[in-house]
N, C-alpha and C positions, 0 to 999 in steps of 0.2 A: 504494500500500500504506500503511494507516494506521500512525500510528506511537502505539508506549505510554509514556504520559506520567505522570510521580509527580507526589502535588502532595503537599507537604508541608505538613500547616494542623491547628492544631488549634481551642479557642475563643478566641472575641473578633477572628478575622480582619474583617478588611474587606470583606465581605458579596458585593459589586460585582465584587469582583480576585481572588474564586472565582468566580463564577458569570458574569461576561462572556466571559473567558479560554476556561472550560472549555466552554460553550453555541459557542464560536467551531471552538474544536477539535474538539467530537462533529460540530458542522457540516462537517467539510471530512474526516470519516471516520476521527478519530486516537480514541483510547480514553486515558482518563481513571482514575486509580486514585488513591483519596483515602488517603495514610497519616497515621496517630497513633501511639500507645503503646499504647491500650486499644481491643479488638475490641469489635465490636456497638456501639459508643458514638454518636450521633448529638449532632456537633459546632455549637454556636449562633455565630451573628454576630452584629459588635455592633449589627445591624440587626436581626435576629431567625432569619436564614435556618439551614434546618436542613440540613447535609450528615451523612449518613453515614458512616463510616470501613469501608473497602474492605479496608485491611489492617495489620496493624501493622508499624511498623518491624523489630521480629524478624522478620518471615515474607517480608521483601524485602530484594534487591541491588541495589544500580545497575546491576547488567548485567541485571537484568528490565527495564531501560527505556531509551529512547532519549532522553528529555527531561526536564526535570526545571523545573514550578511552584511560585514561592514565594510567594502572596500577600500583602499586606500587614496592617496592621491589629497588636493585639497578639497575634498567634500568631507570629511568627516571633523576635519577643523572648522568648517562652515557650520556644519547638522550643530556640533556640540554647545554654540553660539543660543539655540533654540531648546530652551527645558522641554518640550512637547517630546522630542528625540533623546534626549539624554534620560526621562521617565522611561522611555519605549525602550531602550537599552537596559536600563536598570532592574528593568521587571525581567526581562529575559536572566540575566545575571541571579537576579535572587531567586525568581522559580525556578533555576535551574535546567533551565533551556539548553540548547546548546546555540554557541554564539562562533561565529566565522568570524577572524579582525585579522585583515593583511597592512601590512606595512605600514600608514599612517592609522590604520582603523582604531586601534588600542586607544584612540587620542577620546572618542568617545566612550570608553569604557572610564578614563582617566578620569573624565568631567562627570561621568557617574559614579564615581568613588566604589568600583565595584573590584578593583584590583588587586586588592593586600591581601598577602596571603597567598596569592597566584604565583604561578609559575608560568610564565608568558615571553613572547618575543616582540619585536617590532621592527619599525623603520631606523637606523642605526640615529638619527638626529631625534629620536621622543626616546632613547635607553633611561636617559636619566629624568623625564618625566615619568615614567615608567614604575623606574626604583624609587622617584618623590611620592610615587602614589601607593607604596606599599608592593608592587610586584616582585617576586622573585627574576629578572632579568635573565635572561639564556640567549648565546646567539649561537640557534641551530636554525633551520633550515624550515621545521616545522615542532611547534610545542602544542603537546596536548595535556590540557590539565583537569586534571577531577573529571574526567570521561563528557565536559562539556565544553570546554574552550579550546578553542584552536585557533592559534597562532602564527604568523609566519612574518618575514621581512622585509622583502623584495619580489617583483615578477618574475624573476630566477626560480622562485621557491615553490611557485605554483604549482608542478606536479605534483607535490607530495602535501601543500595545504588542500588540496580538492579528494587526495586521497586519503584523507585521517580525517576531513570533514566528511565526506561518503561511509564512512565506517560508522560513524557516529551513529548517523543517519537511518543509516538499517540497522542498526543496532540492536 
């Protein structure tokens, strides 16, 4: 049974850590739903890539979904600017959801104080927001912690963030 997955992005994300992620997940039968702020809007990267927005943060709960993607890139430095998004994060975190954060994503788990304690990676320029926010800091390739956070650093790392977040998944 698929499962339904948020991704939180708005523009200037990291082009690659939307579109590997989610082409991995429609792959193996889970559903994808893109939020922002503003309906009908079609969201640019900073590669050029066009994603849609599926729905806005008013018209969803975290309990519409089982998962929850953060791309990187500057969209999540943006999202975290907005409590609506950094709630929507939070809740995943404490019910214990499983959460996808590449490279810059973490930056919104930061702004939700949902970090200490964890054992996590990131973009090498947020390590020591990171460690400010209470995380255990690792620079591997892909971290997964308490069988629900998953972690990674760079578009490099992509194979193996998509394959430890697939696991999770059918779990």
């Amino acid at each position: 049974m698929g499962k339904k997955i948020a991704v939180v992005l708005t523009d200037e994300f990291e082009d690659s850590e939307f579109t590997s992620p989610a082409e991995a997940f429609k792959n193996a039968g889970h559903e994808i739903v893109v939020i922002e702020n503003e309906q009908g809007k079609t969201l640019k990267g900073k590669h050029g890539e066009a994603v849609p927005v599926d729905k806005t943060i008013d018209e969803v709960t975290p309990g519409d979904f089982d998962a929850l993607l953060i791309p990187g890139g500057f969209s999540p430095d943006l999202l975290r600017a907005d409590d609506r998004f950094v709630q929507f994060a939070k809740a995943f975190m404490d019910d214990k959801k499983p959460v996808f954060a590449i490279c810059h994503g973490p930056q919104l788990l930061i702004t939700a104080k949902t970090l200490e304690g964890r054992k996590a990676t990131g973009y090498k320029s947020i390590q020591v927001d990171m460690e400010y926010a209470g995380a255990n800091f690792v620079d591997e390739e892909v971290v997964v912690c308490c069988n629900q956070l998953v972690t990674s650093r760079t578009p490099d790392d992509l194979p193996a963030f998509n394959r430890e977040a697939l696991k999770i998944l059918e779990g």
